[in-house]
C-alpha positions in Angstrom: 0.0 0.0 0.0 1.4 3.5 -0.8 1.7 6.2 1.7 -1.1 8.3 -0.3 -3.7 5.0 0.1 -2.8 4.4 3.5 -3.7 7.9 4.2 -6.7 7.5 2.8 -7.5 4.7 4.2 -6.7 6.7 7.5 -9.8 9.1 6.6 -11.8 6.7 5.5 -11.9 5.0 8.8 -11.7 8.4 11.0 -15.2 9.7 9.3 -16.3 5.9 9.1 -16.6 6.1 13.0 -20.2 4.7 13.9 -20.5 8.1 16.4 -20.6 10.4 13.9 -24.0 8.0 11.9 -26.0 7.5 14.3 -30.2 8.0 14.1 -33.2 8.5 15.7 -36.7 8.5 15.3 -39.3 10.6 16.2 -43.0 9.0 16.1 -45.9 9.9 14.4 -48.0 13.2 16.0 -50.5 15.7 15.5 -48.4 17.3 13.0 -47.3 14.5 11.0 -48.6 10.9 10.6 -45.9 9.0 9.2 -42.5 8.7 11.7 -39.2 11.7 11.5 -35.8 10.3 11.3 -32.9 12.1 11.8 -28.9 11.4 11.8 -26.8 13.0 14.2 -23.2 12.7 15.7 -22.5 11.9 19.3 -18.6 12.5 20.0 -16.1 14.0 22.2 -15.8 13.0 25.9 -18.8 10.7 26.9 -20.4 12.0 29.5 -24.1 13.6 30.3 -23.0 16.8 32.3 -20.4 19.1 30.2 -22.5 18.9 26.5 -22.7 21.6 23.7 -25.3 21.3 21.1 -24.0 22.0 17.7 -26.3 24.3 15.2 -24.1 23.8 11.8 -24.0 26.3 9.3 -25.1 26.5 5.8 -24.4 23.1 4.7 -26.5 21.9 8.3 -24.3 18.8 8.5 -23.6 16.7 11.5 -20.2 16.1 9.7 -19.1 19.3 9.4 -17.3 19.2 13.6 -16.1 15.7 14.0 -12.4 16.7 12.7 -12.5 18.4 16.9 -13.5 15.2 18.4 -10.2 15.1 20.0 -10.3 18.5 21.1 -13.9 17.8 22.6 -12.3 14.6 24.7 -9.6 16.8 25.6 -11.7 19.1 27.6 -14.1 16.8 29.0 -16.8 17.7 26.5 -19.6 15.9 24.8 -21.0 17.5 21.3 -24.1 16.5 20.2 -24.0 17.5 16.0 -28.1 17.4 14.8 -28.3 17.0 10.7 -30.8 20.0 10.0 -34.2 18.7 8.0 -33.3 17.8 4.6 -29.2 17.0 5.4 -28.2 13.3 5.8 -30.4 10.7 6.8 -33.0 13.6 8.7 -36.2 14.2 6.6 -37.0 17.3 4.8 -39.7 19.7 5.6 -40.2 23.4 3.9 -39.3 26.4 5.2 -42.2 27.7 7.4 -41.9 24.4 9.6 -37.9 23.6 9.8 -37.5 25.9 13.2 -40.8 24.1 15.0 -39.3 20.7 13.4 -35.9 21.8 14.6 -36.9 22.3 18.2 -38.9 18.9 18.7 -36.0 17.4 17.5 -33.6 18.9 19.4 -35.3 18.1 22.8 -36.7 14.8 21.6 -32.8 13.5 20.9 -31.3 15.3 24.2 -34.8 13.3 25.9 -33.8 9.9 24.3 -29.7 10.7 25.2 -30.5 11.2 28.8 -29.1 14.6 28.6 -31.0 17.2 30.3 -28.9 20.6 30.1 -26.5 21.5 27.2 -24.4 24.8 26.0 -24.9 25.8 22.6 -23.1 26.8 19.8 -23.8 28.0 16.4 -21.9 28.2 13.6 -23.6 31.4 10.6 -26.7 29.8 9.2 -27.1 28.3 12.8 -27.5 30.9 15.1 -30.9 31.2 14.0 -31.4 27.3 14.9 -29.2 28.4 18.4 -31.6 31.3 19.2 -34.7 29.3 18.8 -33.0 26.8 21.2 -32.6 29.9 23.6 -35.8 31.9 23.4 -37.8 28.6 23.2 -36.1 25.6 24.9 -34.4 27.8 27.6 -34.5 25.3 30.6 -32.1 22.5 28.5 -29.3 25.3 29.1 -27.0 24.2 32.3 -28.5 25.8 35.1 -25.0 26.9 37.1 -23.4 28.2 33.3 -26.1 29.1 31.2 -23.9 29.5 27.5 -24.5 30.4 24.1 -21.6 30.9 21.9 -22.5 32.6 17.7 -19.9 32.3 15.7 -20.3 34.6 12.6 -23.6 35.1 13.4 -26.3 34.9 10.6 -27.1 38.7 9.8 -30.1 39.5 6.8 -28.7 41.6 3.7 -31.2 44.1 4.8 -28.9 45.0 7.7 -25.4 43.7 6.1 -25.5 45.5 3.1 -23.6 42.8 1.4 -24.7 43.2 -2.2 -24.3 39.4 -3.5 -27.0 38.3 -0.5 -29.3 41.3 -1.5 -29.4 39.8 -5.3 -29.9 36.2 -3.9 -32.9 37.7 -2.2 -34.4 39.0 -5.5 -34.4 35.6 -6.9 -37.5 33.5 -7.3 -37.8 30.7 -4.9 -38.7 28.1 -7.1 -34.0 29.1 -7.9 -33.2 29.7 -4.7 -35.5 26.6 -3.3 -32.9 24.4 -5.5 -29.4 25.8 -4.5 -28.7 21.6 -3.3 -28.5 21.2 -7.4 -26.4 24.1 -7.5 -24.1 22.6 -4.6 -23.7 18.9 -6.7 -23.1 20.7 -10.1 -20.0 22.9 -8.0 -18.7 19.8 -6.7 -18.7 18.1 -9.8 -17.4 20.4 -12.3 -16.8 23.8 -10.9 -17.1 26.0 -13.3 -18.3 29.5 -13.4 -21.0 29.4 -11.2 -18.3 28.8 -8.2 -17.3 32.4 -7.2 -20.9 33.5 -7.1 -22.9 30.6 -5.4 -19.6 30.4 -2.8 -21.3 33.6 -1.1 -24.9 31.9 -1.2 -23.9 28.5 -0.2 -21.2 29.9 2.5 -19.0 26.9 4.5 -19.5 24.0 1.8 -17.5 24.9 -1.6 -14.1 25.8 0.4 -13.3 23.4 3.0 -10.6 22.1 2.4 -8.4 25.7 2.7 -5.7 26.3 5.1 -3.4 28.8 6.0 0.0 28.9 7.8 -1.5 30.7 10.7 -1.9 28.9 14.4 -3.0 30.9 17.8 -1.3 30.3 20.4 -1.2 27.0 22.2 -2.8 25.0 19.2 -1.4 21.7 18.5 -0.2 21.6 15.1 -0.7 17.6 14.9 -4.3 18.0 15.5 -4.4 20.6 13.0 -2.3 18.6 10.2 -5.1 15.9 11.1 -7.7 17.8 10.5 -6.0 19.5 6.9 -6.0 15.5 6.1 -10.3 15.1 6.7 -11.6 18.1 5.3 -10.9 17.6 1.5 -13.5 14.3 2.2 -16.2 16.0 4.1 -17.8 18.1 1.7 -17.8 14.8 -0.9 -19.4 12.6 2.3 -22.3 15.3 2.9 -23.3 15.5 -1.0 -23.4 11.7 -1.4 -25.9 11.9 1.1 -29.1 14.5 1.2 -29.0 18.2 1.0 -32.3 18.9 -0.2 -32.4 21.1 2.9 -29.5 23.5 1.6 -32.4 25.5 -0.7 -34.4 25.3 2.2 -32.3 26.8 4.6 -31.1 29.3 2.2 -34.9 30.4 1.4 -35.5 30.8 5.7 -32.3 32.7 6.0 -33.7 35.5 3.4 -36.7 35.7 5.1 -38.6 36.8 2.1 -41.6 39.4 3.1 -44.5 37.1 2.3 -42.4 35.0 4.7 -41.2 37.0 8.6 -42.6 33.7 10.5 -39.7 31.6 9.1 -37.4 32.9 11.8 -39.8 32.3 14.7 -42.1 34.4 16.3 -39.3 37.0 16.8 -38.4 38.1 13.6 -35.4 39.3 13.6 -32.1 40.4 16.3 -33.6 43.6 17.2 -37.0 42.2 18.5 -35.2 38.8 20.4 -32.9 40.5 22.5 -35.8 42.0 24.1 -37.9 38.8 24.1 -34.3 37.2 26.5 -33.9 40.0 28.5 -37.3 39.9 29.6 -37.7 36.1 30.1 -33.8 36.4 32.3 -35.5 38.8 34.3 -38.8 37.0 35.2 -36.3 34.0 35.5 -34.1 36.2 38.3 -37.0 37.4 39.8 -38.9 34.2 40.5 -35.9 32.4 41.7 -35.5 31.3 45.5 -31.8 30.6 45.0 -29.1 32.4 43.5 -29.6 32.6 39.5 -26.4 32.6 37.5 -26.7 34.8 34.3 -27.1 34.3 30.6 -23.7 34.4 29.0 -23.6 35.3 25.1 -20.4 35.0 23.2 -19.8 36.1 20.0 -16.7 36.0 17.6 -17.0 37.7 13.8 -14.6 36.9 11.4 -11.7 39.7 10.5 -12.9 39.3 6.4 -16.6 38.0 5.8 -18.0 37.8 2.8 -22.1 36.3 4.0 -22.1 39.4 7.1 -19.8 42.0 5.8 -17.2 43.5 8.4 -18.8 46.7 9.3 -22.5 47.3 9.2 -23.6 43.7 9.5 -21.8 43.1 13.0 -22.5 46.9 14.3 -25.7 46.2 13.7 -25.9 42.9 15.4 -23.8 44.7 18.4 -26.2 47.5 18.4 -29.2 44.8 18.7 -27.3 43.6 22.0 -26.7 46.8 23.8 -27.2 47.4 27.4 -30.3 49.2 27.7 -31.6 46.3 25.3 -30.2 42.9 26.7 -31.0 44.0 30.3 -28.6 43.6 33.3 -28.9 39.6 33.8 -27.6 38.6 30.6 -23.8 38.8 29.8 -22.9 39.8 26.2 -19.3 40.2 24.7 -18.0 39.6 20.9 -14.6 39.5 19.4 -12.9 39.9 16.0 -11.0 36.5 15.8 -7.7 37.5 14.1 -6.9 36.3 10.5 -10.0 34.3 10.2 -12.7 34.2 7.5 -16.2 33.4 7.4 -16.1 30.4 6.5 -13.4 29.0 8.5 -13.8 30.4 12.2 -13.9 26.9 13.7 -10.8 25.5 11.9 -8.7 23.9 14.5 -5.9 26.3 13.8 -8.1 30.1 14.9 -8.6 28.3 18.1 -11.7 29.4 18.9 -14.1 26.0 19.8 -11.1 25.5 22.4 -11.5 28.9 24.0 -15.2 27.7 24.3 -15.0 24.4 25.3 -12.2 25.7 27.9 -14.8 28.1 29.4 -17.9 25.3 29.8 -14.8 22.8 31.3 -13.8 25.3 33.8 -17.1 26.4 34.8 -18.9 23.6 35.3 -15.9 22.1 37.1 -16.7 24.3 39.7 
């Protein structure tokens, strides 16, 4: 066997691992009368107590954070990677239901883990998923370290300015609804259509890039692992369903005839208000000492889906005191050298600046 098949073979039998293919099914109800399945990864340290929940991006993969598992075991954390409707082996559903579908899931799986509280992170497309999580599902957040991390939070062309995303919105949906074709054609051929779907599509059509950069304290083994995965992720998601990636894109532009596809709230500037109230009756009907809502965020220093300017001031501005109240914690970042769609690379160190923080935490 050459070195270049015994590497492959390597991958083949890292993204093989039975934890990151594992499903569930949700029975029949009043909504549906036929059963839900859904395929999610379980991985990093097993345990019930120290969890994050994992809202993926664009491409709403369960594949797309398994290169950390290491890094998860390493801090004594357990991530629990949903595939979004219409990604995988999870069944589709249009736009106006994938956030209700999206929250029975999420506490139907945690139910049927024996996981009662989690942290959560998401990742662009998924802090719309994360803040539903919040706002709706607030008491599965750990009740000594209540956490929330956003990473290049999802922010509407309306506010971002970012002219590609405002001419994505003028398409019909019948076009946008079928972006998963456009996603198979890129990874097939390439071809013109690869510099302009790149800022619809996001996270999918550049995995595999690296740089030479690494923050401090990274392991540069873990990362040169990692480098070795990513070229076969992206091929692993399209062989299986992502009918859901026109979907998602159709929520995320919130069309007009449409302002229920983010949840009851709408949008950023109408949430924050929605938490700050709910913290505050939470504080104030407490016996015992309530431990505050902490939000972390961390843009990107060059983002092509938010912009680096009046998409995150905008988001800031959303979060300001007199807005978020004084029993929730808010602070973002710039992470240095980074891009959009590579914040959570092993190298930028960020997912171990957050999994530090739940560790040490709830270790005490």
């Amino acid at each position: 066997m050459t070195d270049g098949s015994r590497r492959d073979a390597d991958v083949s039998r890292y993204l093989d691992d039975e934890r990151f293919h594992r499903t569930f099914t949700l029975p029949p109800n009043g909504n549906r009368s036929t059963e839900f399945k859904v395929t999610y990864a379980d991985f990093g340290h097993d345990n019930d107590k120290d969890v994050i929940l994992f809202c993926a991006p664009l491409m709403g993969s369960r594949l797309l954070l398994t290169t950390q598992d290491a890094l998860a075991r390493k801090h004594g954390v357990r991530v629990i990677s949903p595939d979004r409707p219409g990604f995988g082996g999870t069944t589709d559903v249009p736009p106006s239901d994938r956030v209700r579908v999206w929250l029975e899931i999420v506490e139907a799986l945690l139910q049927h883990l024996s996981i009662r509280h989690v942290s959560i992170v998401g990742y662009s497309a998924g802090t719309i998923y994360a803040l539903n999580v919040l706002l709706n599902l607030r008491h599965l957040l750990h009740p000594t370290y209540p956490y929330i991390a956003l990473c290049t939070p999802w922010v509407h062309p309306s506010h971002s300015g970012v002219i590609s995303l405002k001419l994505a919105g003028a398409l019909p949906d019948a076009v946008v609804g079928n972006f998963d074709r456009l996603a198979k054609f890129i990874q097939n051929s390439g071809g013109p259509a690869l510099s302009f779907s790149s800022d619809l599509i996001g996270n999918i059509t550049s995995l595999p890039r690296g740089t030479g950069f690494l923050a401090p304290g990274v392991d540069s083994d873990a990362v040169a692992l990692e480098e070795s995965l990513r070229p076969q992720i992206f091929p692993r998601i399209t062989a299986e369903s992502i009918r859901g990636l026109g979907q998602d894109a159709l929520l995320l532009l919130k069309r007009a005839e449409h302002p229920e596809n983010w949840g009851t709230w709408g949008d950023h500037d109408t949430l924050v208000p929605l938490l700050a109230q709910a913290e505050n009756d939470r504080f104030a009907a407490a016996s015992e000492p309530v431990s505050p809502l902490r939000v972390d965020i961390f843009f990107a220093d060059a983002d092509h889906m938010i912009g680096t300017t009046a998409g995150p001031a905008w988001f800031n501005n959303c979060w300001r005191p007199e807005q978020r109240g004084e029993h929730l914690q808010y602070n973002s970042v710039v992470v240095p050298k980074t891009a959009h769609d590579h914040i959570l690379e092993l190298r930028y160190g960020v997912l171990e600046r957050i999994l530090q923080g739940i560790s040490d935490h709830q270790a005490t």
